[in-house]
N, C-alpha and C positions, 0 to 999 in steps of 0.2 A: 336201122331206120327208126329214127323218133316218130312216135305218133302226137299228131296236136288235138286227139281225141277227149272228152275229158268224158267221165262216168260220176253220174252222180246219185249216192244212195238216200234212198228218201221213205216216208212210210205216212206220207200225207203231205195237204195242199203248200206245206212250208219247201218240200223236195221238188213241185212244181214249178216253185216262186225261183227256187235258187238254182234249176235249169235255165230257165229262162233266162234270169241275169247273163248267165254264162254264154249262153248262144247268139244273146243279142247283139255278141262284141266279135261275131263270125267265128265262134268254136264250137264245132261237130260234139253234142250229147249225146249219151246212152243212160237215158235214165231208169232206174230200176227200183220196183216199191214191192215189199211183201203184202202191204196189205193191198185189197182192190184201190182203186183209183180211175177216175175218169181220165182220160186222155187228154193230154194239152192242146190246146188249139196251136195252130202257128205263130211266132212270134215276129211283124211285119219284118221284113227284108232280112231274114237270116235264113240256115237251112233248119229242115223241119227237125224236132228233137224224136231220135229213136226210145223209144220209150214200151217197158216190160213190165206187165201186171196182171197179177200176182208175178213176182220173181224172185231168188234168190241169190245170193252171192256164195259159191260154195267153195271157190279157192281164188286164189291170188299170187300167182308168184310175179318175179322180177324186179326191176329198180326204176327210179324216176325216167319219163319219159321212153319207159319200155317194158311197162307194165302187164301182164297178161291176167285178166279175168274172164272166170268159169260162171258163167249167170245157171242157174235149173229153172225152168219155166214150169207153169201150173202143168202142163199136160205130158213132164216127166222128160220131155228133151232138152240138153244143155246146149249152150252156145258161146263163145268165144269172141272176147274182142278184146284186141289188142289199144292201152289206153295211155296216156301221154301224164295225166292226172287223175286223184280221185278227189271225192267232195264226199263226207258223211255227214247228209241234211235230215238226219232223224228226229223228229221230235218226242218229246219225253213222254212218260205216259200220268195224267195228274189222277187221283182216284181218293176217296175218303178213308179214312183208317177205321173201322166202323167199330173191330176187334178190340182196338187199341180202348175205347171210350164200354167195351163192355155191350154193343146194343147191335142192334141188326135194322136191315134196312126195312124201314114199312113206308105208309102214305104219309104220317109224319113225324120221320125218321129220316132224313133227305144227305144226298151228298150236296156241294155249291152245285155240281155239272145237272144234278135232279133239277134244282129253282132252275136254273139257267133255262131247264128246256120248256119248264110248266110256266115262266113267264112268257117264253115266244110262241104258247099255244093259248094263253090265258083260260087255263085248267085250274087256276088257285081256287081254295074254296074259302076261301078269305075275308070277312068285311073287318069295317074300323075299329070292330071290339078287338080283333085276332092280334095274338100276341106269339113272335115268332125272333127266336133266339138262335144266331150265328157262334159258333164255336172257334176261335181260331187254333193252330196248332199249340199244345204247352211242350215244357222241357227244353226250351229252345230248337223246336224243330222248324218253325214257322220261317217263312222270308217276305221279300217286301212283293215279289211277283205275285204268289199266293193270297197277301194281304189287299196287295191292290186289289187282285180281282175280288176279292171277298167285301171290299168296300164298295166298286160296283153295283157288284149284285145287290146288297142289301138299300141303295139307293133308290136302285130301281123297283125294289120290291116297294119299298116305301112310294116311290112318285107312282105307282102305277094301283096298288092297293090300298096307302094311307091307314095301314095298320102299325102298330107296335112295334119298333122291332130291336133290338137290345144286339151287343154287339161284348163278347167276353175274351180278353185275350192275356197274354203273358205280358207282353210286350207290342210295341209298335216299330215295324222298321218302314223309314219314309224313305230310302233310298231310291226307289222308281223317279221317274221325273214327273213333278205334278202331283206326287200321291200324296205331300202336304196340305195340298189346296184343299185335292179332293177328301182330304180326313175332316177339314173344315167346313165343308160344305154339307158334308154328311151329318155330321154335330147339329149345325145351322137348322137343318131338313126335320131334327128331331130323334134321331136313333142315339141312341142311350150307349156310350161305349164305359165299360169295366174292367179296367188296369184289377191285373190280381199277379202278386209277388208271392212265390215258395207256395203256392198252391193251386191246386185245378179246380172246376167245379165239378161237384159228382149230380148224374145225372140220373132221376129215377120212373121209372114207367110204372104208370097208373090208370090203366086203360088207355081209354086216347088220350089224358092227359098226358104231361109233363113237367116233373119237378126237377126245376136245378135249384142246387144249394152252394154258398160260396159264402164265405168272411168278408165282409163288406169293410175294407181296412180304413174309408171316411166316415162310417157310421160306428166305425168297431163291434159289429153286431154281426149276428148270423142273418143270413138272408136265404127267403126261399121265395124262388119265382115260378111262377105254375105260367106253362106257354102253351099254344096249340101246336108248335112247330116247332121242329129242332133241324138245325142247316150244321153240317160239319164242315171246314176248312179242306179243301182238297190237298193233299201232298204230292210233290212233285219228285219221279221215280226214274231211275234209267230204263233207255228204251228194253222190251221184254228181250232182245236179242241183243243187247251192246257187246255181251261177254263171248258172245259168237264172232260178229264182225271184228270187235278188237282182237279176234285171234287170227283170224283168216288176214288181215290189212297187219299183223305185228302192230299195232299201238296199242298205245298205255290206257286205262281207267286208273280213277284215282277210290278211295276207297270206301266209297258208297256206288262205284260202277258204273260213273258218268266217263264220257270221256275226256282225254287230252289229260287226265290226269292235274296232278299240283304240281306242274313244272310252268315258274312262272315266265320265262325263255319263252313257252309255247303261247303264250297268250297274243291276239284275243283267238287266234283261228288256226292255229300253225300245230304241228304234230312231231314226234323225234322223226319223220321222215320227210323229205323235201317229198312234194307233191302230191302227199295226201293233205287235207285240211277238216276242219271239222268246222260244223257251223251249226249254231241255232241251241235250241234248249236241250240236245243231246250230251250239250257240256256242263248243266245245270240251271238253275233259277234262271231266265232272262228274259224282260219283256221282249214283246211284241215286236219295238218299235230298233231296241236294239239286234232283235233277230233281222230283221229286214236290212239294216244296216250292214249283216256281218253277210248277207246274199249277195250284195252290191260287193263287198271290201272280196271277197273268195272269188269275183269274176275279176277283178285287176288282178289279184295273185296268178290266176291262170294264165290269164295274158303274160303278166310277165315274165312267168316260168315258159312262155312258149319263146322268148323273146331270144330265150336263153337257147333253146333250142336250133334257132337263127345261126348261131354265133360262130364261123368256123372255125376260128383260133380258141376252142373251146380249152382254157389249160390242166393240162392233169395236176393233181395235189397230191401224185402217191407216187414214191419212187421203188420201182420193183426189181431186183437185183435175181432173176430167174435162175443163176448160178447156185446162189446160198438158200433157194426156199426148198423147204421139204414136203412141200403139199402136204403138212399137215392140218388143215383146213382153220387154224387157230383163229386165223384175223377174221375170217369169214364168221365164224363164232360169236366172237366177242362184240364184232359192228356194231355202237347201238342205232347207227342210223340205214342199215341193211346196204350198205353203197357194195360191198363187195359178190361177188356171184364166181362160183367156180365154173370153169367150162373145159372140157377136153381136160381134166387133171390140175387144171394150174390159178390162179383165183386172178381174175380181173375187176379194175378199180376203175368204180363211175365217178369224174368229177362233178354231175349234176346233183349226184345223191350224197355224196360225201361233204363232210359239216369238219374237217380238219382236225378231229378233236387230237389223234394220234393215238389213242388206245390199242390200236392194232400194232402199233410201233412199240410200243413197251413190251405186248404180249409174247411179239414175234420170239421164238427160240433163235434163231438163227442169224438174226438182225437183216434179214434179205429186207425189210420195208424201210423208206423215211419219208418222212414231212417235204412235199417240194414247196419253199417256201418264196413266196412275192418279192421280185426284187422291190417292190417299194414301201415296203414294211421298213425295211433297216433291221439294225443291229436290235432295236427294243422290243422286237416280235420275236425274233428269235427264240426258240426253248430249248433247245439240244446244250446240253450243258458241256459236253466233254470237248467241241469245237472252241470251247471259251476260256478253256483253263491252260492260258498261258502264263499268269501270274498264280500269284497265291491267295487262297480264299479268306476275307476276313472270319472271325469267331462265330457270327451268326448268317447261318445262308438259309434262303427263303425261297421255295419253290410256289408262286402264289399263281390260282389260275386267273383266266384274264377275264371271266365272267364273276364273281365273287370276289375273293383272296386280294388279286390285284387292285381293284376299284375302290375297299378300304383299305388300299396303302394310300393308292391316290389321293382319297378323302383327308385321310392321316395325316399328309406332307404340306396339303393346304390348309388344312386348320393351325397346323405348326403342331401338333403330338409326339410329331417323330422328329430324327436332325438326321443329316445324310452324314453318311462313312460311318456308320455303325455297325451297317452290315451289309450286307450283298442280296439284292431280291433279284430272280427271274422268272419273266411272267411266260406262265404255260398258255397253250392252248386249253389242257382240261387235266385235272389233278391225275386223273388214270394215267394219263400220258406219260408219268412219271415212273422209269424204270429202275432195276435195283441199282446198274452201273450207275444213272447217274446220282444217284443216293451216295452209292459207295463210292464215289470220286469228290463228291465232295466234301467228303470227310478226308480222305488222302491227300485234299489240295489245299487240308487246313482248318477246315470247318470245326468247330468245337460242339455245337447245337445244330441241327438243321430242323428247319418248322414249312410242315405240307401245310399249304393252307386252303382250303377246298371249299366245293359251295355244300352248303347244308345238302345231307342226301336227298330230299322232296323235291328239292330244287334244280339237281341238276342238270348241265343241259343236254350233258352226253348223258344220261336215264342213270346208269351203273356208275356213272368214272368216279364218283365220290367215294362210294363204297369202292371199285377196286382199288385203289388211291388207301383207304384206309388197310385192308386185307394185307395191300404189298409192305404198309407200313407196320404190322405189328408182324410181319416175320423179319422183314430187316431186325426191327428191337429185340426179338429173340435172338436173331444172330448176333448184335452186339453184344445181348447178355451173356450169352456161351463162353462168344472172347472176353469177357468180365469186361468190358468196355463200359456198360451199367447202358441199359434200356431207358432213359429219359432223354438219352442225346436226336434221339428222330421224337419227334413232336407233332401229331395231324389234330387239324382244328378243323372245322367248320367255319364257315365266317360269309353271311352277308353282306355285300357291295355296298351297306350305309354304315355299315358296325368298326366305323373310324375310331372309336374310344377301347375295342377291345381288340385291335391291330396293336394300337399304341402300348397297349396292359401286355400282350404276348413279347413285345418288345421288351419293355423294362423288364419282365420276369427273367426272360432268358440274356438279358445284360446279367442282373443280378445275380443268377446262377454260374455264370461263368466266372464273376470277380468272387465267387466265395471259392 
C-alpha cells in the first residue's frame, strides 16, 4: 500500500512555510524540526499538519511511496510513520568568520546578524561623526545572497543613524534580482564602497578604536581608516546536521556539505532518488524570494508523484528472470537510485523509484536482469547492443549516453561537424549501463575503435555510472593489451551535452587513427 503521506524535515520557519504549501493541496504532513519551534497554526481547509518538536530523524529505510521513518522525540520515545515522500527544508546556518579576520567578537566587533538585531532594538550608540566599516567575504568566498544582505544592512544603518559608513569588498556579485538597483541606491545614500584586487584589508585594535589599512589602487597610496565599528560579512554554511540526514535519506552533498550535491540533472529541487526533494538554502546561496518559490514548485512535485501513485497500469522497467539470479545481492548494491529492496531472499524492483539507468544490468553476473523498454521509444532508444548486430559494425562504434555523449552528437550533426556513415552511435541510457559483452561484441562485429562517451563524473545522473563506465573500461584495455591488441582501441571520454566541437575532434581523431 502506497502512502500519500509526505514528511517534511525542517529546523526553522522556512520548514513551516514548505509544510504548508504541501498540505494546502490536500497532502497529509508530518513535519519534524530539531531545533524548537512554535506550532503551525492550521492552514484554512486542509488537514491539520502533524508536527514534532524537538525531533529527530534517526533512520529511513524503504523506496519511493513506501518509505518508513523512525522520528526520536525530545523525551527519548520513537515513532514511526510510514511516508509516500520526503522534503529536506533545512535552512543553512549564516554566522561570521571572526577566526579567519584574526579578532574576536566585542561591542565593536559585530557579526551582519549582531547590527541586524541592535538596529531592531535601536541599541546603537552611534551619532553623525560614527564611522563604521562592513567587511565583505575576500578570497572569493563572498556571493550575491551574503552581499545582498550586507547592502541592506548597511543602508539601513545609514537611513536610520546617518553615520559614515564605508563598505570594503573583493568583488561585487549582482546576481540577486534587484541587488543592482540596490548597489545604486546605496552609493546614492552616501556609503563609500572599496573594490580591492589581490589584497584584503588588515585590521588593527587599538582599544575601542579601529584601524583598517588597505592600498587604495585610485589613489595608489596606502590608506588607513580609524572606525568606531567593525561589521563582518556573514558566511553561509551547511546545516550543522546535513552530514547526518544525507546518511540516513542515502543522498548526496557536494563538497562543501550542502546538499543535492553538483549533479546538474538534479537541479532546482530533485535528488538521485525519486521522492525525496530538497528545498531552500540547505542546497547553498539562495535568496529569500527564490526559496519560497522552490516551497510552492516541491508541493506540485508531491502532487504529482502522488498522481503517479493513482495509476493502475503502473509499468515495470526491470525484467527479472528468477531462474538465472543468484541472490547475490549485486544490483541491490550498485542502485544509485535505491529502487531495488531485497525481500524473503530475492531482490524486488520498484518502477516508481527506478530512473532506467540499467547499471544493475551490466553488474548483474548472471544476466537474470533487463531494461523492459517503451514500446514507443523505437528502435533509437534502444541500448542493448547484441539484439542489433545483425550486420557488421563500421570501424568506429560509439556507445554515447543519452543525458551527455548523445546530446553532443546531436549538437554535432546539426551544426554540420560530423557526416553520417562514419560510424555507428548507440545511445545508452547511462554509460555504467555499458557491459563487457557488449564492448566485446562490438569489436567481433567489426569495430576497430570503440569510444564510451559519458557525462563528466560531477555530473552524472546515475551519481557512480560515469566512473563505473570508466573502471569497466580500463580493464577491458588491459585485456586487449594482454591479447597485444594495443590498449587505445576502447576510448572513454567525458563529454558535455553542449561540447559539439570536441564530439566532432574525438571523431576525426579516431578516423585518422584508423587510416594510418
Amino acid at each position: 500500500m502506497l502512502s500519500n503521506r509526505a514528511l517534511v524535515i525542517g529546523n526553522s520557519e522556512y520548514g513551516l512555510k514548505v509544510a504548508s504549501e504541501i498540505v494546502s493541496i490536500g497532502v497529509p504532513v508530518t513535519l519534524i524540526s530539531r531545533r524548537p519551534l512554535v506550532s503551525p497554526g492550521p492552514v484554512e481547509g486542509s488537514v491539520p499538519i502533524e508536527f514534532f518538536s524537538p525531533a529527530t530523524l534517526v533512520d529511513f529505510q524503504g523506496t519511493t511511496g513506501r518509505f518508513e521513518a523512525v522520528v526520536e522525540l525530545n523525551d527519548g520515545n520513537r515513532i514511526t510513520r510510514e511516508v509516500g515522500s520526503t522534503v529536506v527544508a533545512l535552512e543553512s546556518d549564516q554566522r561570521a568568520d571572526f577566526d579567519k579576520w584574526g579578532l574576536e567578537r566585542k561591542n565593536n566587533i559585530l557579526s551582519l546578524e549582531d547590527m541586524v538585531s541592535l538596529l531592531s532594538t535601536n541599541d546603537l550608540a552611534l551619532g553623525q561623526d560614527g564611522k563604521v566599516c562592513f567587511i565583505s567575504q575576500f578570497n572569493g568566498q563572498s556571493n550575491a545572497v551574503c552581499q545582498a544582505r550586507l547592502v541592506r544592512v548597511a543602508r539601513d544603518l545609514r537611513r536610520h543613524v546617518n553615520c559614515q559608513v564605508f563598505v570594503l569588498t573583493e568583488h561585487f556579485k549582482v546576481a540577486e534580482a534587484g541587488l543592482e538597483r540596490e548597489l545604486r541606491e546605496a552609493r546614492d545614500s552616501g556609503i563609500v564602497f572599496v573594490k580591492m584586487v589581490d589584497q584584503r584589508p588588515r585590521v588593527t585594535v587599538e582599544g575601542d578604536r579601529l584601524l583598517i589599512s588597505y592600498y587604495d589602487e585610485a589613489f595608489c597610496s596606502e590608506i588607513e581608516l580609524g572606525v568606531d565599528m567593525l561589521v563582518l560579512e556573514d558566511s553561509i554554511y551547511p546545516p550543522n546536521y546535513a552530514a547526518e540526514i544525507s546518511r540516513i535519506l542515502d543522498i548526496e552533498l557536494d563538497t562543501s556539505g550542502f546538499f543535492q550535491g553538483d549533479f546538474v540533472h538534479n537541479f532546482p529541487i530533485f535528488t538521485s532518488r525519486n521522492g525525496i526533494y530538497v528545498v531552500g538554502s540547505c542546497k547553498g546561496p539562495i535568496g529569500k524570494d527564490r526559496a519560497l518559490s522552490e516551497a510552492k514548485a516541491v508541493a506540485l512535485e508531491v502532487a504529482k508523484l502522488l498522481e503517479l501513485f493513482d495509476t493502475e497500469d503502473l509499468k515495470p522497467t526491470i525484467y527479472w528472470d528468477s531462474d538465472k539470479c543468484a541472490s547475490c545481492l549485486t544490483c541491490y548494491r550498485v542502485c544509485p537510485h535505491r529502487a531495488i529492496v531485497f525481500s524473503d531472499g530475492k531482490p524486488m524492483f520498484y518502477p516508481l523509484a527506478c530512473r532506467s539507468c540499467g547499471i544493475c544490468v551490466a553488474f548483474c553476473p548472471m544476466n537474470a536482469i533487463d531494461l523492459i523498454e517503451d514500446e514507443k521509444c523505437g528502435d533509437e532508444l534502444r541500448w542493448r547492443l547484441r539484439p542489433r548486430l545483425e550486420e557488421p559494425l563500421p570501424e568506429l562504434v560509439i556507445f554515447a549516453c543519452q543525458n551527455s555523449g548523445y546530446q553532443a552528437y546531436e549538437l554535432a550533426r546539426r551544426m554540420g561537424f560530423v557526416a553520417e556513415g562514419d560510424f555507428q552511435i548507440f545511445k545508452v541510457p547511462c554509460a555504467g549501463s555499458i557491459d563487457h559483452e557488449s564492448i566485446a561484441s562490438a569489436f567481433a562485429y567489426g569495430a576497430k575503435t570503440v569510444i564510451i562517451a559519458a557525462c563528466p563524473h560531477d555530473s552524472c545522473k546515475s551519481i557512480e555510472g560515469s566512473r563505473f563506465s570508466e573502471g569497466r573500461s580500463r580493464v577491458v584495455n588491459g585485456l586487449l593489451s594482454e591479447l597485444g591488441l594495443g590498449e587505445e582501441r576502447l576510448v572513454f571520454v567525458t563529454l558535455a551535452s553542449g561540447m559539439a566541437k570536441e564530439f566532432a575532434g574525438l571523431i576525426n581523431k579516431a578516423a585518422v587513427k584508423a587510416w594510418i
